[in-house]
KEKOL-72316 format. One line per field, with one value per residue (C-alpha): residue number from 1; residue in three letters; x, y, z. Coordinates in pm, whole numbers, plus 32768, in hexadecimal, padded with zeros to 4 digits. Layout:
nr <- [NUM; ...]
rest <- [ALA; ...]
px <- [X; ...]
py <- [Y; ...]
pz <- [Z; ...]
//
This chain:
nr <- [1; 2; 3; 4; 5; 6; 7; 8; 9; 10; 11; 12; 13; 14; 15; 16; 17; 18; 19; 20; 21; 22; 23; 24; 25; 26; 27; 28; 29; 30; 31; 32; 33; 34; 35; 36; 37; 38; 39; 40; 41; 42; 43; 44; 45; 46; 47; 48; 49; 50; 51; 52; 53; 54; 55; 56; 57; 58; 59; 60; 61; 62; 63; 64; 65; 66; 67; 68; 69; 70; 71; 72; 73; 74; 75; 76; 77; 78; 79; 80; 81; 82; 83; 84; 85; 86; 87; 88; 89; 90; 91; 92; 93; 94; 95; 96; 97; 98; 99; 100; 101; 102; 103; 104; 105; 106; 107; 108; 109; 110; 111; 112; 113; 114; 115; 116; 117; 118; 119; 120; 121; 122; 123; 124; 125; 126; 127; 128; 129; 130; 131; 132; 133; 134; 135; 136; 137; 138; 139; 140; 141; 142; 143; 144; 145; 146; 147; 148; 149; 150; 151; 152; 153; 154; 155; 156; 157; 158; 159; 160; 161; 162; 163; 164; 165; 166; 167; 168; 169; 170; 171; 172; 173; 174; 175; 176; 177; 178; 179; 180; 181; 182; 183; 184; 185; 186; 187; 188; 189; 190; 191; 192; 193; 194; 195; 196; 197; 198; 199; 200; 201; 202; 203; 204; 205; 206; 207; 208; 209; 210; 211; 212; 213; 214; 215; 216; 217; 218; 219; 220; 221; 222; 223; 224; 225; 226; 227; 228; 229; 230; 231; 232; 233; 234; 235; 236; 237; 238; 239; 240; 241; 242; 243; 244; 245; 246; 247; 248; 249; 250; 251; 252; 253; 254; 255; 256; 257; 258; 259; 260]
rest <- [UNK; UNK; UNK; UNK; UNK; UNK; UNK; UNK; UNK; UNK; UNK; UNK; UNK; UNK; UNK; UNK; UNK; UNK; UNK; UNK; UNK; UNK; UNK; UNK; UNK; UNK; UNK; UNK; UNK; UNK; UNK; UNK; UNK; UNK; UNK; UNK; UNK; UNK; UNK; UNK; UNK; UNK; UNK; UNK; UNK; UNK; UNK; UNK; UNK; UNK; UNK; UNK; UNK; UNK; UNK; UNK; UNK; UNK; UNK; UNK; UNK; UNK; UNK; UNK; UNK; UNK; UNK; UNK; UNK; UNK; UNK; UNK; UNK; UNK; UNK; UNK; UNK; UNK; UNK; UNK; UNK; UNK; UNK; UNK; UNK; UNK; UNK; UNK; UNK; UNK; UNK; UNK; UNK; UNK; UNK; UNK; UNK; UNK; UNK; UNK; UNK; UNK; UNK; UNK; UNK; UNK; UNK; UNK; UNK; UNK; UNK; UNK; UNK; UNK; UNK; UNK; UNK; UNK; UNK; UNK; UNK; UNK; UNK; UNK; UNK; UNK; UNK; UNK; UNK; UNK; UNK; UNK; UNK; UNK; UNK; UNK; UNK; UNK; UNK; UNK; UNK; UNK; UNK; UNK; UNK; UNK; UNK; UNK; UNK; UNK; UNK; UNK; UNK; UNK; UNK; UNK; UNK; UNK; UNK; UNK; UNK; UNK; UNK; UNK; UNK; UNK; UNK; UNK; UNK; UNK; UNK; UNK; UNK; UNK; UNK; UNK; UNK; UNK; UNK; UNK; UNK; UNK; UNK; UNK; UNK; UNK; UNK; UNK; UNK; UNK; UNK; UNK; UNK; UNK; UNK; UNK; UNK; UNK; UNK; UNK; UNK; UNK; UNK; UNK; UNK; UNK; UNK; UNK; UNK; UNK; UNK; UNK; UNK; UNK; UNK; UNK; UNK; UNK; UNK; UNK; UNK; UNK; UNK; UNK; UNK; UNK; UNK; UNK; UNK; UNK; UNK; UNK; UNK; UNK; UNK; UNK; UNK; UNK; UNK; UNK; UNK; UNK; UNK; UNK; UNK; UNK; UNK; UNK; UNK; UNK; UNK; UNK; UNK; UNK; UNK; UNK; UNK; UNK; UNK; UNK]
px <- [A043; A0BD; A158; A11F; A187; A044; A120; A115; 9FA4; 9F25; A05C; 9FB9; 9F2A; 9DAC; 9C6F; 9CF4; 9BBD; 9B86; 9B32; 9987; 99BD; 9939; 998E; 98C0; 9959; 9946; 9A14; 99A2; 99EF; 98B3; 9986; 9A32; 9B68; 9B8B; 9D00; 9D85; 9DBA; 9EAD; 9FBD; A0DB; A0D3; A1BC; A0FF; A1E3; A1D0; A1C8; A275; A137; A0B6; A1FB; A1A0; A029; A0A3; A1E9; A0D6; 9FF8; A107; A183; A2FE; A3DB; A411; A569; A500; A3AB; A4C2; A583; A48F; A37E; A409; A4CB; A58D; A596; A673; A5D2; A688; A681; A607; A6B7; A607; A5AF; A47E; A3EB; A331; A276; A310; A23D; A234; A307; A1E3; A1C8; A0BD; A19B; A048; A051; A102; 9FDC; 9EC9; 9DC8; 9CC1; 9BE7; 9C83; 9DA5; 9DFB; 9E79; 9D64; 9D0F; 9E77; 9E96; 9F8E; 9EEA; 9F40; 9E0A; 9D42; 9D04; 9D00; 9CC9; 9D01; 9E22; 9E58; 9F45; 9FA1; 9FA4; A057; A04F; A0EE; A1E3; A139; 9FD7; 9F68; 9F5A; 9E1F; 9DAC; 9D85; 9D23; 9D67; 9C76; 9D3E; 9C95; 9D54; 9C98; 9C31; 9B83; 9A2F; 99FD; 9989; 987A; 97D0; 972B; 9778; 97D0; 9909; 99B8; 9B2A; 9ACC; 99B8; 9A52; 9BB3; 9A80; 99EE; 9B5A; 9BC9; 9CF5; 9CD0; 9DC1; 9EB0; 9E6D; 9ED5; 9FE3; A066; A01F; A111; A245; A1FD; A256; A393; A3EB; A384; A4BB; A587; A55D; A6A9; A7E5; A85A; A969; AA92; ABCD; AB2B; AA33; A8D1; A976; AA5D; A9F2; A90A; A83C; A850; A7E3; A6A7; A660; A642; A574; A45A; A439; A4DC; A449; A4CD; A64A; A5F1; A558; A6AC; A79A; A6A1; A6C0; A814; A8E5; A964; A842; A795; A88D; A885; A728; A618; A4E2; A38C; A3A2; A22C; A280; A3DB; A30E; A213; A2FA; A370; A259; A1A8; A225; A15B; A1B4; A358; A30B; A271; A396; A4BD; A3C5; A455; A5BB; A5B7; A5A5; A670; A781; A77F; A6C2; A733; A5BE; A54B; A3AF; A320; A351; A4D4; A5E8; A74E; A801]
py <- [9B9D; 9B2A; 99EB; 998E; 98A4; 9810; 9896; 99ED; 9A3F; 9AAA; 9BE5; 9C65; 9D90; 9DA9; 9CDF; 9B5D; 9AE1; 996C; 98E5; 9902; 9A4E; 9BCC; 9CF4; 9E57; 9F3D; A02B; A134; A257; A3C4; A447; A3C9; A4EE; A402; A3BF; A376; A3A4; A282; A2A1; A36F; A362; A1B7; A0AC; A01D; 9EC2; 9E78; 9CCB; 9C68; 9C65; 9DB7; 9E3C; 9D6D; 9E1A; 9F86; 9F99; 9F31; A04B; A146; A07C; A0A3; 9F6E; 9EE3; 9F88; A0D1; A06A; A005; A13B; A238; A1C6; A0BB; A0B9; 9F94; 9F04; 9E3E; 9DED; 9D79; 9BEF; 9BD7; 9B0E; 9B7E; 9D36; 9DB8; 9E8E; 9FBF; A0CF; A227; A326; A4B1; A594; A695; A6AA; A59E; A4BE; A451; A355; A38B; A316; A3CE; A4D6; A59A; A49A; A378; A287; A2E2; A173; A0DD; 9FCF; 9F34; 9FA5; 9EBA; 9D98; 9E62; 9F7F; 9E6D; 9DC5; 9F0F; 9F15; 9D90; 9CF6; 9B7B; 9A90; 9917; 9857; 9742; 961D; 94AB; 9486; 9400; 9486; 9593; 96E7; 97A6; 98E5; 99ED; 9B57; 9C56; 9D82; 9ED1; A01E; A150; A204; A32B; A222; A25E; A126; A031; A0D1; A0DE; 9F96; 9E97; 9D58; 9C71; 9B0E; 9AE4; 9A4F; 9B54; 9C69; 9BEC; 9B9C; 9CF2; 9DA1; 9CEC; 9C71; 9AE9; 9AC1; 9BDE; 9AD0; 99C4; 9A6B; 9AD7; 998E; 98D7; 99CF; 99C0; 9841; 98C3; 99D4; 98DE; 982C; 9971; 9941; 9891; 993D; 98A7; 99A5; 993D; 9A0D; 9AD4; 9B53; 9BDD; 9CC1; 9BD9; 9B6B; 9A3F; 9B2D; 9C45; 9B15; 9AA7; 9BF1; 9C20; 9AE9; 9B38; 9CD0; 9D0F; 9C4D; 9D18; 9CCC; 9B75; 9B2A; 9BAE; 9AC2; 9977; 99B5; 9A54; 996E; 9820; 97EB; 96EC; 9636; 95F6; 95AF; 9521; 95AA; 952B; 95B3; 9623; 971E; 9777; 980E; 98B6; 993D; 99FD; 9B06; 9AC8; 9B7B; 9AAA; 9960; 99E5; 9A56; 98EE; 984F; 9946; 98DE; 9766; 97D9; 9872; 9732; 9677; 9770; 97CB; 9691; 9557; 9534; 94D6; 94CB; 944E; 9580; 95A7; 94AA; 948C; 9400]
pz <- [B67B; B7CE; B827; B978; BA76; BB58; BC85; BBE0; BBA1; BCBC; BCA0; BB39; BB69; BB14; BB38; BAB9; B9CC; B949; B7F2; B852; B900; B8D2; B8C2; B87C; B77D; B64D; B5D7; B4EC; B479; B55C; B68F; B76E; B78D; B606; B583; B6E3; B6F0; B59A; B65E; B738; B72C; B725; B5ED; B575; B41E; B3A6; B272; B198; B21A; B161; B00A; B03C; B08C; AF93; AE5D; AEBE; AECC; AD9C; AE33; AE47; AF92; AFE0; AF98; B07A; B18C; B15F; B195; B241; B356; B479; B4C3; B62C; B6F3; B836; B983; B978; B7F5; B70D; B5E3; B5AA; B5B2; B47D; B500; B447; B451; B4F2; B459; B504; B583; B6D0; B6D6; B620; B554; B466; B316; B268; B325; B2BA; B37E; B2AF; B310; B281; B106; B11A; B1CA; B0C9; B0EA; B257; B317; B3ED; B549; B4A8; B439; B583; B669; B777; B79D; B79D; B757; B7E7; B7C1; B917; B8F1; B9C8; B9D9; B89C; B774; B7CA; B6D5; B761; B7D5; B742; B867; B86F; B964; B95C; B9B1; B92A; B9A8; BACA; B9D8; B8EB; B8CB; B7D6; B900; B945; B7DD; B7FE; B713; B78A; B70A; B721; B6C8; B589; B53C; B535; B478; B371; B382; B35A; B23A; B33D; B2F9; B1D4; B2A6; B3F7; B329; B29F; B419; B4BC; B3A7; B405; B593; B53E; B4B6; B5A7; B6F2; B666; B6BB; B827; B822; B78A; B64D; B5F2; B6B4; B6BF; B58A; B634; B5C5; B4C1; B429; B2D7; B31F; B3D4; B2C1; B1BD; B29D; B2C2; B152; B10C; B1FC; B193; B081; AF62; AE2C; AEBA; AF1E; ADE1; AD24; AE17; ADC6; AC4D; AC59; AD2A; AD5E; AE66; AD64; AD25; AEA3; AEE9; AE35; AE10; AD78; AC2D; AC3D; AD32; AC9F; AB77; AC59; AD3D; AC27; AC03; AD35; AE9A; AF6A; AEE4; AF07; B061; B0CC; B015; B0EE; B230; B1C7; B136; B2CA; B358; B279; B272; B3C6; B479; B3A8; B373; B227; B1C3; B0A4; AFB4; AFE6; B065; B03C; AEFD]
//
């Protein structure tokens, strides 16, 4: 999910679709094009598409960062970027892709999910609540436009399972926006503030060690509701290091976690 600056937009690439907006499209196995789309991509992984895809493969997340990820620093990022590794056959296909289709597909990452529309947040005026925003970009050999159903922004998240995986992606865009600005100082983006943030947004079966195995609650407090969920549940330890992020990093504390 995109953040973008009003001044930005109209440099996105692809057709730039509001909330009541359509679109046609429908992808199937009968379609000449099928799972070309699942090769040689740039296909970004989100913190909770990790917590989805490492309980499938029923791996821990450092294993599911050690095989199956690259990590990605890109020129004037503060913050990596989490990609999934492509095979190495000379259509560098998917590593999850089968002549019948994704063997994950019912944990696919949020990036599948919404293909061949990609959201954004447009924010304006500080304070205002950002707008949801699509861009519609099928490659040129996509034959999926053309098979005739028609879709809002809101529809088809619905119809792809992709509103808890929006929700999900829309909560850490709030926390990588902040990473516009460099926070590292002399230590740079590898130093070990970095290394620790980087841990509590993908890698929830280390972050959930260093929480219960370290002086970091004695530190902060934390409702103790969600210090007992956090404890078996990824998703409520990821929202919690979203928070720990901007506390640790930012100085800025939320009702869930603030400074002793």
């Amino acid at each position: 999910m995109k953040t973008i600056k009003l001044e930005d937009i109209a440099d996105v690439r692809g057709e730039h679709l509001g909330r009541n907006d359509q679109f046609s499209f429908r992808c199937r196995p009968g379609l000449a094009c099928f799972n070309q789309c699942c090769r040689n991509l740039n296909l970004f992984l989100y913190p909770y598409d990790i917590i989805r895809l490492k309980h499938v493969l029923d791996i821990s997340s450092d294993v599911f960062l050690d095989q199956y990820v690259d990590i990605v620093m890109r020129e004037g990022n503060y913050f990596p970027d989490v990609l999934l590794k492509m095979s190495e056959s000379s259509d560098r296909a998917c590593i999850f892709s089968t002549t019948e289709g994704c063997r994950v597909y019912a944990e696919r990452p949020y990036t599948c999910r919404t293909f061949p529309m990609e959201y954004g947040l447009r924010y304006g005026q500080d304070g205002h609540k950002p707008e949801l925003i699509g861009f519609f970009r099928p490659p040129e050999f996509c034959l999926g436009p053309q098979a005739g159903h028609r879709w809002t922004l809101q529809s088809w998240a619905r119809d792809q399972e992709a509103d808890q995986h929006q929700k999900m992606a829309q909560q850490w865009s709030e926390v990588k926006r902040l990473f516009q600005k460099n926070p590292w100082g002399s230590e740079g983006p590898q130093g070990k503030r970095a290394k620790m943030s980087f841990m509590a947004s993908y890698n929830m079966d280390a972050f959930r060690g260093f929480v219960y195995g370290s002086s970091l609650l004695k530190r902060v407090k934390v409702k103790t509701g969600l210090l007992k969920k956090m404890r078996t549940d990824d998703v409520a330890l990821m929202r919690f290091g979203f928070d720990w992020i901007r506390l640790s990093v930012w100085g800025l504390s939320s009702k869930q976690i603030h400074r002793r």
